[in-house]
Each structure stands twice: as C-alpha cells, then as structure tokens.
DSSP file (Angstrom, degrees, kcal/mol; ACC not computed):
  #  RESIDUE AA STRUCTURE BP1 BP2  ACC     N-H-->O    O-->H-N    N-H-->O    O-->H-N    TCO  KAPPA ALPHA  PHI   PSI    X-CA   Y-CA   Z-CA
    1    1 A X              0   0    0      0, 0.0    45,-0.0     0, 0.0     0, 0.0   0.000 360.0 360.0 360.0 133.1   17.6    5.3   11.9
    2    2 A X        -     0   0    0      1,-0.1     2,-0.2     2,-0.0     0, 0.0   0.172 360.0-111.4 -64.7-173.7   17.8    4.0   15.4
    3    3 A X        -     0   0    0      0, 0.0     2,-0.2     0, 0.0    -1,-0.1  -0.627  16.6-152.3-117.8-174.4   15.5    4.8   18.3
    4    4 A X        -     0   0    0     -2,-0.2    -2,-0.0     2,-0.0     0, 0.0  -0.694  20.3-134.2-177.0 106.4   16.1    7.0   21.7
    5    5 A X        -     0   0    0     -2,-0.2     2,-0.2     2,-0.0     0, 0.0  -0.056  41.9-179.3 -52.1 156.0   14.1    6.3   24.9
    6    6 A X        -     0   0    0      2,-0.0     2,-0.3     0, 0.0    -2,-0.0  -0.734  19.9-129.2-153.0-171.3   13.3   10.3   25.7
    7    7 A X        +     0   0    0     -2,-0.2     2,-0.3     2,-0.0    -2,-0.0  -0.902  33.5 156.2-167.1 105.5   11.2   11.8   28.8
    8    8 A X        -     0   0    0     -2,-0.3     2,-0.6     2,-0.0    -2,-0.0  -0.939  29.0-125.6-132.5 169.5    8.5   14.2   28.5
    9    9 A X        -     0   0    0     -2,-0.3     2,-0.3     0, 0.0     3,-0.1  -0.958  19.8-176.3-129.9 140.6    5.4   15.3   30.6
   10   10 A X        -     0   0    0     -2,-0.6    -2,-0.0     1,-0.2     0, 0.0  -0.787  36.4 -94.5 -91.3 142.1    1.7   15.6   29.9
   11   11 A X     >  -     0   0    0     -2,-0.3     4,-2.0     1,-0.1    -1,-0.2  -0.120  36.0-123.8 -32.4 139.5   -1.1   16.6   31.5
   12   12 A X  H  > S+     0   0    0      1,-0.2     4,-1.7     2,-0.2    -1,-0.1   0.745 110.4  56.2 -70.3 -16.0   -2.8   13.9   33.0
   13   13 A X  H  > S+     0   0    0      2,-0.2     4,-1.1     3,-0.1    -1,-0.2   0.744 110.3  47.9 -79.4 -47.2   -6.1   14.6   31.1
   14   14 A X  H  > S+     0   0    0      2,-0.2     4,-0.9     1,-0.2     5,-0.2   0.966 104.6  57.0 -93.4 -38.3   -4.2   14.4   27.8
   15   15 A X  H  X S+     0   0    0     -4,-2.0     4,-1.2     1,-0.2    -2,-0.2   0.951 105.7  49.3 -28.4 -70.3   -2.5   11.3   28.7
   16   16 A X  H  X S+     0   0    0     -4,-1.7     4,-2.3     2,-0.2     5,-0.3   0.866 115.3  46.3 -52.6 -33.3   -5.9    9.4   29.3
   17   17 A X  H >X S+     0   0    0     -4,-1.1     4,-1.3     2,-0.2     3,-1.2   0.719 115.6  45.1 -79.8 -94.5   -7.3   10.7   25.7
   18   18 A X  H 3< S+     0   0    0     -4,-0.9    -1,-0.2     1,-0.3    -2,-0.2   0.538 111.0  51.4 -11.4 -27.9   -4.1    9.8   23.9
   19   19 A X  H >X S+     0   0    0     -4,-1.2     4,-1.3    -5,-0.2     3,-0.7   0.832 115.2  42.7 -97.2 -49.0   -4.0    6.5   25.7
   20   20 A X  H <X S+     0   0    0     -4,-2.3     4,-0.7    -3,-1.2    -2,-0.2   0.877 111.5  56.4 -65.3 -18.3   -8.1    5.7   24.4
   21   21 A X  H 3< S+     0   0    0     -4,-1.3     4,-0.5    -5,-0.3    -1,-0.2   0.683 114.8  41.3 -86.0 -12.7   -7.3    7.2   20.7
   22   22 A X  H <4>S+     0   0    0     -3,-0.7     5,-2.7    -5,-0.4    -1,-0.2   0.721 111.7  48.8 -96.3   3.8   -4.6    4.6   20.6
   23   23 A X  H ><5S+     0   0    0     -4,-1.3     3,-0.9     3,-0.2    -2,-0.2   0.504 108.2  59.1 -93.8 -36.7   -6.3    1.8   22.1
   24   24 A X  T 3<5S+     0   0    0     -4,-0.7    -2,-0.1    -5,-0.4    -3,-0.1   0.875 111.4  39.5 -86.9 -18.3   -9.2    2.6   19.6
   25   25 A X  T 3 5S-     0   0    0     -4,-0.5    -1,-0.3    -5,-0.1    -2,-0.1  -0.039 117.8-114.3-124.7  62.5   -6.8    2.1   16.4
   26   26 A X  T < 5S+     0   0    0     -3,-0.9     2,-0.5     1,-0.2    -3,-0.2   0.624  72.8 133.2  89.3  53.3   -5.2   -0.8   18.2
   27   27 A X      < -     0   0    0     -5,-2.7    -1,-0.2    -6,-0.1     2,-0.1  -0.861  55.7-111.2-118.1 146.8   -1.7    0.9   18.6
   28   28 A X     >  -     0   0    0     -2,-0.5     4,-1.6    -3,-0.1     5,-0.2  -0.695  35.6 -98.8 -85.8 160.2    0.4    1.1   21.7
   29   29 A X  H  > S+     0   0    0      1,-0.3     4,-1.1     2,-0.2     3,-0.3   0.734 120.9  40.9 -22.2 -74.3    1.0    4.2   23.6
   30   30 A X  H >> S+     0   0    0      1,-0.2     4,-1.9     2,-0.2     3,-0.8   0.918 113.6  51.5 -36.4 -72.7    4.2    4.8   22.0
   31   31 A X  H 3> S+     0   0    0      1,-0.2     4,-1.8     2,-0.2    -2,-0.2   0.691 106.0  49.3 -12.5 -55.1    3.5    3.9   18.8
   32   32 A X  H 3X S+     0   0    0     -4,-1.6     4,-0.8    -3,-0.3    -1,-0.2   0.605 105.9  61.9 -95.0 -18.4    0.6    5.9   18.3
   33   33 A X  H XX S+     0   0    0     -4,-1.1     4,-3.9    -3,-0.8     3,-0.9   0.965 107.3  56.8 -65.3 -76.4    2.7    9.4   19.8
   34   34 A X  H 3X S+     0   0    0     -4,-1.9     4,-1.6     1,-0.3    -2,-0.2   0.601  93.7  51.3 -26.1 -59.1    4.6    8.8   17.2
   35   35 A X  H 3X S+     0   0    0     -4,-1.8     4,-2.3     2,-0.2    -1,-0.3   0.794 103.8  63.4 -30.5 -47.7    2.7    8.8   14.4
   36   36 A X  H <X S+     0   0    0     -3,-0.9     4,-2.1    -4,-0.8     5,-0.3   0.979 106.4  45.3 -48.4 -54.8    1.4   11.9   15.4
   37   37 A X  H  X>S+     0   0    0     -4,-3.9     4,-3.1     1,-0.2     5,-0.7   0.973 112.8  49.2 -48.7 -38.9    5.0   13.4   15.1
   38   38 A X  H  X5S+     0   0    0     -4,-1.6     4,-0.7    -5,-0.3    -1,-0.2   0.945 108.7  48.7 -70.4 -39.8    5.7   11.9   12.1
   39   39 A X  H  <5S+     0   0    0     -4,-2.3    -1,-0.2     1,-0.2    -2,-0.2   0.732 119.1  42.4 -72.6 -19.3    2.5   12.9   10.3
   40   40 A X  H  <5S+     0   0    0     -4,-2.1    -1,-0.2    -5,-0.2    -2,-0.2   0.663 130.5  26.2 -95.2 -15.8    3.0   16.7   11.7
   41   41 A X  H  <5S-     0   0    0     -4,-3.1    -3,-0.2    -5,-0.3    -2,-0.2   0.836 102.2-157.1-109.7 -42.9    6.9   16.8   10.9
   42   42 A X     << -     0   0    0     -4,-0.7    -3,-0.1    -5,-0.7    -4,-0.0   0.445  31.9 -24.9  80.0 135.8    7.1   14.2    8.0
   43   43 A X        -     0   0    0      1,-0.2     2,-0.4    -5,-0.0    -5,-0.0   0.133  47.2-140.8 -16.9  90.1    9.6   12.2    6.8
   44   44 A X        -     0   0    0      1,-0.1    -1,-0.2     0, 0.0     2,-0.1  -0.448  20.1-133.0 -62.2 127.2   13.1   12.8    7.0
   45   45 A X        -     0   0    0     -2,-0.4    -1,-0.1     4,-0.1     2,-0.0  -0.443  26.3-135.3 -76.9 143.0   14.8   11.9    3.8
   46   46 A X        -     0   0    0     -2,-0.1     4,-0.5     1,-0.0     3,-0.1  -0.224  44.4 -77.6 -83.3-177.5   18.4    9.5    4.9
   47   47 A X  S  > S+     0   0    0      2,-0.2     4,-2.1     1,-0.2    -2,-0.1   0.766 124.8  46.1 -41.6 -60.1   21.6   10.2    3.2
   48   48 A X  H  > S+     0   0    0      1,-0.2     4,-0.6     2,-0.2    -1,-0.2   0.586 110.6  51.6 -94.3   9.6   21.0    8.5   -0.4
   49   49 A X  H  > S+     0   0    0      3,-0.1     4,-2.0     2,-0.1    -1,-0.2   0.684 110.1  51.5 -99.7  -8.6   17.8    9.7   -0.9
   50   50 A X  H  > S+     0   0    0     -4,-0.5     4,-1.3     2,-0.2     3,-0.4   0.983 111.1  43.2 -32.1 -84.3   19.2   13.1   -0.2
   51   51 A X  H  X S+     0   0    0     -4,-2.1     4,-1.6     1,-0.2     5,-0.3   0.839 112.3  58.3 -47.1 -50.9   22.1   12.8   -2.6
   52   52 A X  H  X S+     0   0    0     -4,-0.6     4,-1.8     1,-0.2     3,-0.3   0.849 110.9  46.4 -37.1 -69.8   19.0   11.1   -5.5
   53   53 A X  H  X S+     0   0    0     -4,-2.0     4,-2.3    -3,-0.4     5,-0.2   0.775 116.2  42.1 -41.3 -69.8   17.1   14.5   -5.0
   54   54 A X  H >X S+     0   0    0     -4,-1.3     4,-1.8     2,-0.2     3,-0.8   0.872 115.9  49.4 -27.6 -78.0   20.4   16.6   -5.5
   55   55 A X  H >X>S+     0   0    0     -4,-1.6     3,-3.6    -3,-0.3     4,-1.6   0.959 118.5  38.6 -31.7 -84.5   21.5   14.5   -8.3
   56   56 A X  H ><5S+     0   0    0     -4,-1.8     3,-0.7     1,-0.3    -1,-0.3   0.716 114.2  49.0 -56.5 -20.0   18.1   14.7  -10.1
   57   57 A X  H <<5S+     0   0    0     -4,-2.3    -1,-0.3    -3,-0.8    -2,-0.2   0.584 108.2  52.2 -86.7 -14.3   17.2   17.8   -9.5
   58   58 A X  H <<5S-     0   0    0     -3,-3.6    -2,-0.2    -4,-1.8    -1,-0.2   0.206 116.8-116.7 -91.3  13.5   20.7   19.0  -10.7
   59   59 A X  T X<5 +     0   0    0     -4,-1.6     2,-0.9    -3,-0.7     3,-0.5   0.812  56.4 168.5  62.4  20.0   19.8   16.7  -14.0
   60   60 A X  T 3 < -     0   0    0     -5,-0.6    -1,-0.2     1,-0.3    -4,-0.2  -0.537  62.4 -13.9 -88.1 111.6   22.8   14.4  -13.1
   61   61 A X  T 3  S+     0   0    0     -2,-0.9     2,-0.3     1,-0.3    -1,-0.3   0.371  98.1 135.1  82.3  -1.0   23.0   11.0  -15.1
   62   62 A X    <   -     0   0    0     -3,-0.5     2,-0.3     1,-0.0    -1,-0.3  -0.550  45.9-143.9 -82.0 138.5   19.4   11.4  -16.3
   63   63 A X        -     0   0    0     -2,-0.3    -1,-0.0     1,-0.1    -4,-0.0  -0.630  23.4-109.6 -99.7 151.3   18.7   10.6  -20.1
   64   64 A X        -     0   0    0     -2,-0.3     2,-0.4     1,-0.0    -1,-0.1  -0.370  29.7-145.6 -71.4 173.7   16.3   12.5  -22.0
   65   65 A X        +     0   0    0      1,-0.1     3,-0.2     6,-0.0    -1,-0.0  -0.908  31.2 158.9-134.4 105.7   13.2   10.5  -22.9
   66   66 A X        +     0   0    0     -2,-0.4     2,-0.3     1,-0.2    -1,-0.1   0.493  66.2  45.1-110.2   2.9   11.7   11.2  -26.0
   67   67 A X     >  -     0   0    0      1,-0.1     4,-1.7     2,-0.0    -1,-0.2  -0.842  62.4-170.8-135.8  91.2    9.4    7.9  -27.1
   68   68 A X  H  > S+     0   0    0     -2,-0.3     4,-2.9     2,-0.2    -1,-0.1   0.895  90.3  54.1 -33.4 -50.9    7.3    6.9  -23.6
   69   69 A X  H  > S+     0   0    0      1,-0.4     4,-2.4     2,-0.2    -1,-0.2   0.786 106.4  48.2 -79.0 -36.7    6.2    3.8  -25.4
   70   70 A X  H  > S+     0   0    0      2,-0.2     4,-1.3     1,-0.1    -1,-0.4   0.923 112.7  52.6 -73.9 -28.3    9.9    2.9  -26.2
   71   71 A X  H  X S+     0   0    0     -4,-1.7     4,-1.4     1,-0.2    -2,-0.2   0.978 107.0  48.5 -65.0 -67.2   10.8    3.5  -22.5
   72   72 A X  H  X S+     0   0    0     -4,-2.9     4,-1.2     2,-0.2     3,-0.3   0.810 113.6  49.1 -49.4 -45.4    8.2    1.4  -21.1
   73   73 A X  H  X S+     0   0    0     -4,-2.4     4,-0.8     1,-0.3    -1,-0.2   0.813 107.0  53.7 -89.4  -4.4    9.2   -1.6  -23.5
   74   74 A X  H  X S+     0   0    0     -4,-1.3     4,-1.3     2,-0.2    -1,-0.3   0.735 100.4  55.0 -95.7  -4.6   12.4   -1.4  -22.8
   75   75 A X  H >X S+     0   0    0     -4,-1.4     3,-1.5    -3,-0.3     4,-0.9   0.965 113.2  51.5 -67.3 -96.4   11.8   -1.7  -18.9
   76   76 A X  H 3< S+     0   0    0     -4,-1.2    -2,-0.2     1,-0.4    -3,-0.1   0.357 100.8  62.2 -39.7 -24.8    9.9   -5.0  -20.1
   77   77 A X  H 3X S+     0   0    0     -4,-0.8     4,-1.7    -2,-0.4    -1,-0.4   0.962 112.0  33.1 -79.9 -54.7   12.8   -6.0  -22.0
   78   78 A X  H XX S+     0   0    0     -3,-1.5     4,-1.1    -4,-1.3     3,-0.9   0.995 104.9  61.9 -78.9 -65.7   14.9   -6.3  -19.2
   79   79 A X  H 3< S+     0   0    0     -4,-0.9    -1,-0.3     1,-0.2    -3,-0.2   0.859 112.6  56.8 -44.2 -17.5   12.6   -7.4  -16.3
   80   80 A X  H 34 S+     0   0    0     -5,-0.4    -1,-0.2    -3,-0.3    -2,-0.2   0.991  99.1  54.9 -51.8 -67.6   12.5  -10.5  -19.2
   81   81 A X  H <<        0   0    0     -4,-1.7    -2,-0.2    -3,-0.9    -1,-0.1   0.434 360.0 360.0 -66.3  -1.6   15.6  -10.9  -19.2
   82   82 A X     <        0   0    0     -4,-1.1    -1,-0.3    -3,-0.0    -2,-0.1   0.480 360.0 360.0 -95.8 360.0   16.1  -11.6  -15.2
C-alpha cells in the first residue's frame, strides 16, 4: 500500500509535545504520527491475507493433523531437500 500526503491541524501545544515524543524515540514527525494511528487502528489485512483468513477459517485445503511429531518431521524432510 502506497502513501497520500494529507493536511490536518493541531493545536500548537500538541504539535510541540508530539514533535519532543518523537525526537525522544529518534523518529521523524511523520513517522512517529503514524505509528500512533497504526497502533490505535491496527493493521489492515491486503487482499491475500484476506482470502488466507476466509479460506482457513472456512477449513478450505487444510489437512487434518493427527501425529504433531510426524508433521514437524516432515517439514524437516523437505527444508532437506532444498
């Protein structure tokens, strides 16, 4: 996902705080707004980890697993074999 330059105002008082709490964990301005957002709205899932969710939560193409131990070695068997 791209970015998009935007325009907002702040208080000038919250501007100066905002600009020393990103200065103190050595983020720019921008940056560090950002994070905020992200950490209050959280991570929008793209397109194919939509569809994963769907899929797996509709049980689609998943195998049952009934021997952990067999699972695991057979994940070891192939990362060998690359």
């Amino acid at each position: 996902m791209g970015s998009k330059a935007m325009s907002f105002r702040f208080d000038e008082d919250i501007i100066e705080l905002i600009k020393e709490k990103a200065k103190a964990q050595k983020r720019s301005l921008n940056n560090y707004i950002e994070m905020l957002m992200v950490k209050d709205v959280g991570y929008i899932p793209n397109d194919e980890t939509k569809k994963a969710l769907k899929e797996a939560s509709e049980g689609i193409g998943l195998e049952s697993m009934e021997d952990i131990d067999g699972f695991f070695e057979s994940i070891r068997n192939e990362l060998n074999e690359k």
